[in-house]
C-alpha positions as CSV (number, residue, x, y, z in Angstrom):
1,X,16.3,-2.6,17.8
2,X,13.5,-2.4,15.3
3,X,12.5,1.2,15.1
4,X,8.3,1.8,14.3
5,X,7.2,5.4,13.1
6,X,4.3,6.4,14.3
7,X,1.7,8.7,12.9
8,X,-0.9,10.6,14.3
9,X,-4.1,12.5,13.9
10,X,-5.5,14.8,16.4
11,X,-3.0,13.7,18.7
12,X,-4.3,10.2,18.8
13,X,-2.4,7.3,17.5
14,X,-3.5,5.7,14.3
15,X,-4.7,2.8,14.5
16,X,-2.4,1.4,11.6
17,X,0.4,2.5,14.4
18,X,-0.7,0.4,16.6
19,X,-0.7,-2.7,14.4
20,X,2.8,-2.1,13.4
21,X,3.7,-1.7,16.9
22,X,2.5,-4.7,17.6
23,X,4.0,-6.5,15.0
24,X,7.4,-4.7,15.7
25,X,7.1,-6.3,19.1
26,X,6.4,-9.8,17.7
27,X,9.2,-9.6,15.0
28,X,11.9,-7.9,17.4
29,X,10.9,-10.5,20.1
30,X,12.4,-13.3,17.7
31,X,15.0,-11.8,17.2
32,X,15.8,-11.2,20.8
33,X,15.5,-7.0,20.4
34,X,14.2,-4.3,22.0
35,X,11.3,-2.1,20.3
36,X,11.4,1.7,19.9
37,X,8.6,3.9,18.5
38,X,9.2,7.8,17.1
39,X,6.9,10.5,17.2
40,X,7.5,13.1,15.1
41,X,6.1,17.1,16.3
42,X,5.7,18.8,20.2
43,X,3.0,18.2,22.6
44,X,3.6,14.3,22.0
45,X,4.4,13.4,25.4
46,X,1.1,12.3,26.3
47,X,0.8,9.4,23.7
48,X,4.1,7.7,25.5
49,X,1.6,5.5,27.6
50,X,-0.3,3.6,24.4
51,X,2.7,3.2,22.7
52,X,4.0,1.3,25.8
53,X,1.4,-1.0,26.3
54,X,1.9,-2.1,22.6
55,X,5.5,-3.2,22.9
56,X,7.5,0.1,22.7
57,X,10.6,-0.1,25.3
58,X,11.4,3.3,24.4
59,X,9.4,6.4,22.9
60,X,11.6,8.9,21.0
61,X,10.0,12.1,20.1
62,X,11.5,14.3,17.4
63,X,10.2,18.1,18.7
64,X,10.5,21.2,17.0
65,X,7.0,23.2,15.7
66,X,7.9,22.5,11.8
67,X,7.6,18.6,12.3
68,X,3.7,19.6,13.6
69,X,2.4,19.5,10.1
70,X,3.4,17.1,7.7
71,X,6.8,17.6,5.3
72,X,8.0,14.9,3.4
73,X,11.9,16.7,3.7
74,X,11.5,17.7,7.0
75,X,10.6,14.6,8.2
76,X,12.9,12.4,6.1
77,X,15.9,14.6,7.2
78,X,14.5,14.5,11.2
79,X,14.2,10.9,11.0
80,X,17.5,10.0,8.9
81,X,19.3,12.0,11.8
82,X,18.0,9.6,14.5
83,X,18.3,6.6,12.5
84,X,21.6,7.1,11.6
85,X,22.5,7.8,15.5
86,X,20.2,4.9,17.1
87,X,21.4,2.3,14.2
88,X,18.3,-0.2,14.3
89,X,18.3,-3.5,12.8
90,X,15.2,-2.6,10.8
91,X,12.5,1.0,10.3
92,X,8.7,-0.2,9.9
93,X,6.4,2.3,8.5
94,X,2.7,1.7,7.7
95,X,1.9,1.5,4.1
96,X,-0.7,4.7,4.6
97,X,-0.4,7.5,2.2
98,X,2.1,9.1,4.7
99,X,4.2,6.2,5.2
100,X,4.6,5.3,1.4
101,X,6.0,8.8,1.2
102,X,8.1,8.5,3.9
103,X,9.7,5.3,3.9
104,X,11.2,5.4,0.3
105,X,12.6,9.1,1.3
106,X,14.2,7.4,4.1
107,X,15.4,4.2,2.4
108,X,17.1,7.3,-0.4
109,X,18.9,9.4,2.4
110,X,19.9,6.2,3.9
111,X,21.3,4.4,0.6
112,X,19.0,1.3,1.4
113,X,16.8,-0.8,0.3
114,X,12.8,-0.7,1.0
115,X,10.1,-3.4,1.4
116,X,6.8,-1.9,0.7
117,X,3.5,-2.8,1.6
118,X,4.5,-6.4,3.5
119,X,1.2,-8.7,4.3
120,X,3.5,-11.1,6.2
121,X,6.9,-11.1,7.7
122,X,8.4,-14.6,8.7
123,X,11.8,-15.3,10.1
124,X,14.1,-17.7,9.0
125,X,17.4,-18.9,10.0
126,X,17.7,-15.7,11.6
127,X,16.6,-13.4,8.8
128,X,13.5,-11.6,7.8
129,X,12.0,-12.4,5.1
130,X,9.0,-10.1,3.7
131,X,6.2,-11.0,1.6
132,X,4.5,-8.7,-0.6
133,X,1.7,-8.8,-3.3
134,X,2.9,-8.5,-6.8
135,X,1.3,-8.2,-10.3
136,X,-1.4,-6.4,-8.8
137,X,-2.3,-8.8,-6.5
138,X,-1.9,-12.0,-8.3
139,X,1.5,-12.8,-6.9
140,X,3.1,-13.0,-4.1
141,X,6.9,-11.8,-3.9
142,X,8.7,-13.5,-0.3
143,X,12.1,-11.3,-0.4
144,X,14.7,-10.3,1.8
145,X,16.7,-7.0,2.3
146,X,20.5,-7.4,2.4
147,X,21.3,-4.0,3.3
148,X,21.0,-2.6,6.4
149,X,18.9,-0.7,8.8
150,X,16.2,-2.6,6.5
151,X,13.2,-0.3,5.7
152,X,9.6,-1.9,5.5
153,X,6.3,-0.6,4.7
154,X,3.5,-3.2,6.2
155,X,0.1,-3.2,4.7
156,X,-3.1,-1.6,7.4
157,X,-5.5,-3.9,9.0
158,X,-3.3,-7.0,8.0
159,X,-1.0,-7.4,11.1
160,X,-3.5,-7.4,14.7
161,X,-3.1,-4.8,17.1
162,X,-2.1,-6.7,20.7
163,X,-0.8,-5.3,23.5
164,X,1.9,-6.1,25.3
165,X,3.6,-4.2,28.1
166,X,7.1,-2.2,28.0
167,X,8.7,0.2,29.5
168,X,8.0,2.8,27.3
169,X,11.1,5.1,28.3
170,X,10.5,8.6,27.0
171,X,13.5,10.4,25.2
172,X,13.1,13.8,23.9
173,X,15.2,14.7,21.0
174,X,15.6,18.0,20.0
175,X,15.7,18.3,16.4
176,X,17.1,20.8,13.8
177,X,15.3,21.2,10.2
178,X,17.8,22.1,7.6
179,X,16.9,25.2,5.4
180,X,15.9,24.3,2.1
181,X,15.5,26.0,-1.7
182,X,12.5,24.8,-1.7
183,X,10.2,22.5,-0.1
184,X,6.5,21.4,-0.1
185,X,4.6,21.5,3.3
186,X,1.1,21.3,4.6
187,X,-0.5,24.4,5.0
188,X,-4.1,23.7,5.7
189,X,-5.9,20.4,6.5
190,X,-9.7,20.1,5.8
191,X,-11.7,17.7,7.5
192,X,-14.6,16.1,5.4
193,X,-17.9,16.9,6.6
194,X,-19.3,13.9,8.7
195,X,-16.1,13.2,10.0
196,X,-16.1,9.9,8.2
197,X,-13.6,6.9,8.9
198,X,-10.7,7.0,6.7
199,X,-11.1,3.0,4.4
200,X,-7.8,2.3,4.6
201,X,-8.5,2.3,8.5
202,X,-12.3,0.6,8.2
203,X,-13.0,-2.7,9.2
204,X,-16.1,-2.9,7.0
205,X,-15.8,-0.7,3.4
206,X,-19.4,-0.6,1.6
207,X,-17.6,0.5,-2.0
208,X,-19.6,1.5,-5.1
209,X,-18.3,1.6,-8.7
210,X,-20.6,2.6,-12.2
211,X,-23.3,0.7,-11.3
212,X,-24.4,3.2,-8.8
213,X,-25.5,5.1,-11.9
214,X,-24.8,8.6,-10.2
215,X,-23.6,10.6,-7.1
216,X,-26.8,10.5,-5.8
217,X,-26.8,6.8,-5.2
218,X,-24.1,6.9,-2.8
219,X,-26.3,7.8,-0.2
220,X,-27.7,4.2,0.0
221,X,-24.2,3.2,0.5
222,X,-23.7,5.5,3.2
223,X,-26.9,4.4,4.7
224,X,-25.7,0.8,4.6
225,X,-22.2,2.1,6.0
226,X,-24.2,4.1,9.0
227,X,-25.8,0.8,10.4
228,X,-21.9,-1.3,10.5
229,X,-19.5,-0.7,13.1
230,X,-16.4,0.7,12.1
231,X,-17.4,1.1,8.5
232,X,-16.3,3.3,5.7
233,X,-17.8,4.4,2.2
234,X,-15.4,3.3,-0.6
235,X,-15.6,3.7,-4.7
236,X,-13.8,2.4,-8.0
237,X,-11.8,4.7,-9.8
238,X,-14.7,5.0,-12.1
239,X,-17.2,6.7,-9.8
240,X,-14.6,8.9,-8.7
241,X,-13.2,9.9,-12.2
242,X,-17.1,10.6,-12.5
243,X,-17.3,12.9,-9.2
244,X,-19.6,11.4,-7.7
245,X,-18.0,10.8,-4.9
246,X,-14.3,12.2,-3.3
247,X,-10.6,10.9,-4.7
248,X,-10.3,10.0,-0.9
249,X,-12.8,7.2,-1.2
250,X,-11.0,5.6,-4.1
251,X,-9.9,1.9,-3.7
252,X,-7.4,0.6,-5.6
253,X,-3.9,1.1,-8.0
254,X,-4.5,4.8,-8.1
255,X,-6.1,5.2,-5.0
256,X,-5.8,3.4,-1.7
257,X,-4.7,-0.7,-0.7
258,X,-7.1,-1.7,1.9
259,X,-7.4,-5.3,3.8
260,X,-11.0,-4.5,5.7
261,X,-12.7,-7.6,7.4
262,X,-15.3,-7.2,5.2
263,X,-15.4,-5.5,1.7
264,X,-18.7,-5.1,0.1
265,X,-18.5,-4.2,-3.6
266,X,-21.6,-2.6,-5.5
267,X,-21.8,-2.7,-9.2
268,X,-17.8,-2.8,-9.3
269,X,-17.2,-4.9,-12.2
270,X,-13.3,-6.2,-10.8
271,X,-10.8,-4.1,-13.4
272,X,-7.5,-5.3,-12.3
273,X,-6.8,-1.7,-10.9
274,X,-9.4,-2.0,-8.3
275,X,-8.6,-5.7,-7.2
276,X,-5.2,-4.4,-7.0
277,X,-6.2,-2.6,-3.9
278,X,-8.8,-5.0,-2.1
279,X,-7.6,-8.1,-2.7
280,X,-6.4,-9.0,0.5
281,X,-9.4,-8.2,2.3
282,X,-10.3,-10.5,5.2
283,X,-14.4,-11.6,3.0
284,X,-15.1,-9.7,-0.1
285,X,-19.0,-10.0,-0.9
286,X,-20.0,-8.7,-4.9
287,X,-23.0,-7.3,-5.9
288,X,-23.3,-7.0,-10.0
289,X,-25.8,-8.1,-12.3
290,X,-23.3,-10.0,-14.8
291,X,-22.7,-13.0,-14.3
292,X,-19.7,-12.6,-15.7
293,X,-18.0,-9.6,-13.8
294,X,-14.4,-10.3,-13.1
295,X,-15.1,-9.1,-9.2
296,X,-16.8,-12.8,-8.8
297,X,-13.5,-14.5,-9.8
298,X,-12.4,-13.5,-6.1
299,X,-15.4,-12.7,-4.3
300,X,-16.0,-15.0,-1.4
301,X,-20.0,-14.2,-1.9
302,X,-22.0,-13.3,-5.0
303,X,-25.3,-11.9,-5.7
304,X,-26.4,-11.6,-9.4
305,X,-28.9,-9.2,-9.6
306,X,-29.6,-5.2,-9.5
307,X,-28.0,-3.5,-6.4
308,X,-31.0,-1.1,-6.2
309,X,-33.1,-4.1,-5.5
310,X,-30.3,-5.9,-3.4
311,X,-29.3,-2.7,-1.5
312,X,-32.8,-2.1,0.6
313,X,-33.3,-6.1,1.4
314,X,-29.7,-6.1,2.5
315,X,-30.6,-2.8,4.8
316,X,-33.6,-4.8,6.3
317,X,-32.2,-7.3,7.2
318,X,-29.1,-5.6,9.4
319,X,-31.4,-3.6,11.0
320,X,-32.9,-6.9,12.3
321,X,-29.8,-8.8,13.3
322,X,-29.2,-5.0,15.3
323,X,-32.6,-4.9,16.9
């Protein structure tokens, strides 16, 4: 069995979830194995169906009220419990802020090793083997796990989301939270105003760096982001080290990996920090005026030139191609 946790924001499934879902089904389907999902939380019944018509054969839900709101313990104990019970071959996690917190908690508990933020699994001679970016991005590392359930992380908006039908067998699992000394837990979430797509779950990321010359300047880039489908407003480390803009927007090392379909890249001049976390994106288009900006080296298109000139012709013209 290849076991996926799934995560979830106002009781919808994430649509990271459903890419590892699917991929889940793809991987365990060559190694002849079923595919199980896990839902952490109460009132999860209802999301049984999706899962199903992405691969999962059965739908475990861990209930009790604490697992509602996010706790790194909580969950890692929870999910330890019914990993050490079901004995899977293998745990996938998304590589999302949650599931890079998760999945090495696990992998601990468990005594394990992890593969974190995969781009590509392949199997061979009956193995899987992983590949992962390395180096910042100018590597790639192809590795396998020896131990055993194997724990793997896989990179958002990397593996496609396809459904395929299963059973999608509901089994409630009643779960008890060990007392602790002392634990972190979520308390309060706060929803940014404009209810903006999260970049790590974009399609299209419209991402700003110095250049922009001030927070104010970020509205073009939201305007830009308004007229795309499925689009989110990223930034460089810079502008958000700046505040212009929020630490949730950040792309890169110290912020978030992305793999968009389309990243678009305003005065960002490429530190290896950045690429680190947009490299892997589907058609990166740069906007700089040097020449010699380091985000050209692996930009797929260029414009040299000033963005505040670039930024209104660019506007124009996908209002036309939408009229």
């Amino acid at each position: 069995m290849i076991l996926s946790f799934i995560e979830t924001r106002e009781n919808k499934v994430k649509k990271a979830s459903l890419e590892l879902m699917s991929e889940a089904r793809r991987t365990a389907d060559g190694l002849k194995m079923e595919t199980a999902a896990v839902l952490a939380g109460t009132g999860m019944d209802g999301l049984a169906p999706e899962l199903a018509s992405y691969g999962a054969s059965k739908v475990y839900l861990l209930e009790n009220p604490a697992l509602d709101r996010y706790s790194a313990q909580d969950y890692a104990a929870a999910l330890a419990g019914l990993v050490k019970r079901l004995n899977p071959a293998a745990v996938f996690f998304s590589a999302t802020a949650m599931g890079k917190d998760l999945a090495p908690r696990l992998a601990a508990r468990l005594g394990v090793g992890l593969a974190s933020d995969c781009t590509a699994l392949a199997l061979k001679d009956g193995q899987l083997e992983y590949t992962r970016p390395i180096f910042a991005g100018k590597a790639l590392l192809t590795l396998r796990l020896t131990s055993s359930p194997q724990v793997v992380s896989l990179r958002p908006n990397v593996f496609p989301a396809l459904p395929a039908a299963a059973a999608g067998e509901v089994i409630k699992e009643a779960v008890e939270i060990p007392a602790a000394k002392a634990r972190g837990e979520v308390t309060e979430v706060l929803q940014e105003a404009g209810g903006e797509i999260d970049v790590s779950e974009a399609d299209i990321v419209v991402s700003g760096g110095r250049g922009m010359k001030g927070p104010e300047n970020f509205a073009l880039l939201r305007e830009i982001s308004a007229l795309l489908p499925r689009s989110a407003v990223g930034a460089s480390r810079s502008a958000v080290d700046s505040s212009w803009i929020g630490h949730q927007h950040q792309v890169g090392q110290t912020g978030k990996t992305i793999s968009p379909n389309l990243y678009m890249a305003f005065g960002i001049s490429g530190a290896i920090q950045h690429v680190a976390g947009m490299s892997s994106s589907k058609v990166i288009v740069a906007v700089n005026k040097d020449p010699d900006a380091p985000i050209f080296k692996i930009a797929d298109f260029g414009v040299v030139g000033d963005l505040f000139q670039v930024i209104p012709a660019l506007k124009e013209e996908i209002k036309k191609l939408r009229s």
